[in-house]
C-alpha positions in Angstrom: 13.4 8.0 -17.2 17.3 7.9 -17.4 18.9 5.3 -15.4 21.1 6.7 -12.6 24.8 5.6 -13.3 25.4 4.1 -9.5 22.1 1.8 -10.5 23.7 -1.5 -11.2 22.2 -4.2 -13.3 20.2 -5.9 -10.6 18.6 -2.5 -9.7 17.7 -2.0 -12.9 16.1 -5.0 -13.5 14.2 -4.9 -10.3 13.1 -1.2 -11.0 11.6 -2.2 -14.8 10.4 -5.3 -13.6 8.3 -3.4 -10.8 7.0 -1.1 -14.1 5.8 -4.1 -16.0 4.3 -5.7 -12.6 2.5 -2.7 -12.0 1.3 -2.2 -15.1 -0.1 -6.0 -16.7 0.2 -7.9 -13.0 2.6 -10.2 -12.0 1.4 -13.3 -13.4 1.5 -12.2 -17.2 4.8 -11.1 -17.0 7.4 -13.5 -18.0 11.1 -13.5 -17.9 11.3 -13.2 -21.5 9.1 -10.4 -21.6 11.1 -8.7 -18.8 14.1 -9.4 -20.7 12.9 -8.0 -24.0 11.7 -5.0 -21.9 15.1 -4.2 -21.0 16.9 -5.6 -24.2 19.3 -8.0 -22.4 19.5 -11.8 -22.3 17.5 -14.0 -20.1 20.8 -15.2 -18.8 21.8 -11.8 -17.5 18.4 -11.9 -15.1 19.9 -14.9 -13.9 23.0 -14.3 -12.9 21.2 -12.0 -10.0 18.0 -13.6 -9.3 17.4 -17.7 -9.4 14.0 -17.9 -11.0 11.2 -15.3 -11.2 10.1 -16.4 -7.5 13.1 -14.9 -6.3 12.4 -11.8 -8.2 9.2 -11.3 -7.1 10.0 -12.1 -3.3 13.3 -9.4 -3.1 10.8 -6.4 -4.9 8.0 -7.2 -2.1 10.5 -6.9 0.2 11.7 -3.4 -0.7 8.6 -1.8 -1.4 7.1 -3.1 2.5 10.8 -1.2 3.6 9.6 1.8 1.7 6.5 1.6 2.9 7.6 1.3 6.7 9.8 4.4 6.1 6.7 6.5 4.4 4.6 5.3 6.7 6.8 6.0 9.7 7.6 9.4 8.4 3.9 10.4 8.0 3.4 9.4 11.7 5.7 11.7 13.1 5.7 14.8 10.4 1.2 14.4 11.0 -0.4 17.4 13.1 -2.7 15.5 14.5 -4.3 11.4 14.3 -6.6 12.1 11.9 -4.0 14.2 9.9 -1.9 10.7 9.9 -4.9 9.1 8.6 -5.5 11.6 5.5 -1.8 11.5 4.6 -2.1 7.7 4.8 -5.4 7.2 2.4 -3.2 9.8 0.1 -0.1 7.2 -0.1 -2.5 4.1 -0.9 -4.3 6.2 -3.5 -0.4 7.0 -5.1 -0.1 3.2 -4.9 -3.0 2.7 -6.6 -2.9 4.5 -9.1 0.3 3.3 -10.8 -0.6 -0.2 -10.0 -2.6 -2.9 -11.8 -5.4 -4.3 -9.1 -4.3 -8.0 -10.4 -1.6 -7.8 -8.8 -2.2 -8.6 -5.0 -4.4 -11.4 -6.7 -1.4 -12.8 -8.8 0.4 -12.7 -5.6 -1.5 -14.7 -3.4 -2.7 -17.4 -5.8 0.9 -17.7 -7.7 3.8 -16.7 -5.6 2.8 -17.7 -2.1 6.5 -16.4 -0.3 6.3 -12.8 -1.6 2.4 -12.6 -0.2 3.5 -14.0 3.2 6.0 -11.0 3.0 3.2 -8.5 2.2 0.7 -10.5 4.8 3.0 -10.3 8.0 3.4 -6.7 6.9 -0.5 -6.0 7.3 -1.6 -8.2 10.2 1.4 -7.1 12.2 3.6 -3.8 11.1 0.3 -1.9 9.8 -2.0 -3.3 12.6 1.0 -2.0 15.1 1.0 1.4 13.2 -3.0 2.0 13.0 -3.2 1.2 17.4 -0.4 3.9 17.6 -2.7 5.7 15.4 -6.3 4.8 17.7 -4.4 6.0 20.7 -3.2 9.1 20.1 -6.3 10.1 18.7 -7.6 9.5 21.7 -5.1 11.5 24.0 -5.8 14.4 21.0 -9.3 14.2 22.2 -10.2 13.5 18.8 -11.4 9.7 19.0 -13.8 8.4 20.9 -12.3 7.0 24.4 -14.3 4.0 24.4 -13.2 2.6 21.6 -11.9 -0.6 21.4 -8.7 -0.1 20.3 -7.8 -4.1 19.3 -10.7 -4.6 17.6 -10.8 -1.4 15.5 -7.2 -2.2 14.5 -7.7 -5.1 13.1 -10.9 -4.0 11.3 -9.0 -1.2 9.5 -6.6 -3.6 8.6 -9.2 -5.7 6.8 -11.2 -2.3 5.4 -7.3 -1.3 3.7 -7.1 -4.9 2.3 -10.7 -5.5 0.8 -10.0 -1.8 -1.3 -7.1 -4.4 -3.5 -9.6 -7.3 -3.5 -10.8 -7.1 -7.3 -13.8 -10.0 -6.4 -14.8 -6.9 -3.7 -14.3 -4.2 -5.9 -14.1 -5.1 -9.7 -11.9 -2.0 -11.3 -14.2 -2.3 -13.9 -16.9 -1.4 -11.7 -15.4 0.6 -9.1 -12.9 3.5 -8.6 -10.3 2.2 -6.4 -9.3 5.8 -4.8 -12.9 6.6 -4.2 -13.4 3.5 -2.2 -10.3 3.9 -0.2 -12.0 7.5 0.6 -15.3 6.2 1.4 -14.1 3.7 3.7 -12.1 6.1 5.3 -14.4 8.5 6.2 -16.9 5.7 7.3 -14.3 4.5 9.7 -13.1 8.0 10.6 -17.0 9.3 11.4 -17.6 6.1 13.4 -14.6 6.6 16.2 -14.4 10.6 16.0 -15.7 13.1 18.7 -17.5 15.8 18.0 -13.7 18.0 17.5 -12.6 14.9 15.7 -15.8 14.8 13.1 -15.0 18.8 12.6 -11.3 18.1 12.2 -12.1 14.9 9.5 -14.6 17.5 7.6 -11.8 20.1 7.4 -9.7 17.5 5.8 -12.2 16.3 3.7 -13.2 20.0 2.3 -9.5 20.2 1.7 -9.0 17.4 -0.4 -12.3 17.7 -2.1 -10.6 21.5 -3.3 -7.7 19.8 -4.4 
């Protein structure tokens, strides 16, 4: 991919760094390797980030801004709650499946500051999003109104984390975009109404066409 002439050189070593992240995790990845990668001097890397901390830290932090901008876009371009939902499994699933699954690992064992960023993003902006999410489908008519909305919340938040747990879910064992489905439609068929259930099958037939 041809690098954009307004890119400057910390852009572009964030952007090939991501690529190597996602591809061989975080953990393998040195700055020797990145610098070989992009055939420039170690020394270069340093002048805009400290240490490979720092590195790791400022790309969490843009991809959760681009995720909060997909994420917000999705809730107000979705028909309906459980068309928000679908649209969201779809963006996990592109996440996946350019990423290597050791990479939430290496980031909560080995660089504690970028997972904190990527944490706070889960327990508070996601669980935030997916309540927004429980109560409109429940003014749609398309969740059940009994649900407990805290409590639900904070479940899907844990169901969208265990899919990245590779002690859960081995990659060697499991397809990570079939889980991420499965769950779905577990949690989907377990809060929907009778128009919601029809509504989730619809989407499913859809997607099972695609």
């Amino acid at each position: 991919m041809p690098v954009r002439k307004s890119m400057d050189t910390g852009e572009i070593i964030l952007r090939e760094a991501d690529n190597l992240f996602c591809q061989f995790g975080v953990k393998s990845v040195t700055m020797d390797d990145i610098a070989k990668h992009l055939g420039m001097s170690k020394k270069t890397i340093y002048l805009h980030f400290k240490d490979k901390n720092e590195l790791v830290q400022k790309l969490i932090e843009i991809t959760i801004g681009e995720q909060k901008c997909i994420i917000n876009n999705m809730e107000e371009s979705a028909d309906n709650a459980v068309d928000e939902i679908f649209s969201a499994v779809a963006n996990i699933q592109t996440l996946l499946s350019k990423m290597n699954p050791l990479l939430f690992y290496d980031l909560q064992k080995y660089y504690p500051a970028a997972w904190d960023v990527f944490h706070n993003f889960r327990n508070n902006f996601l669980f935030d999003c997916i309540g927004k999410n429980l109560k409109r489908g429940i003014q749609e008519g398309l969740y059940r109104e009994e649900i407990n909305i805290r409590i639900l919340a904070r479940m899907r938040v844990e169901q969208i984390g265990v899919v990245f747990n590779s002690f859960a879910f081995p990659p060697t064992h499991f397809n990570l975009s079939e889980v991420m489905t499965v769950i779905t439609e577990h949690f989907l068929y377990g809060i929907c109404t009778i128009k919601g259930h029809k509504l989730t099958n619809k989407y499913k037939h859809i997607n099972e066409e695609d």
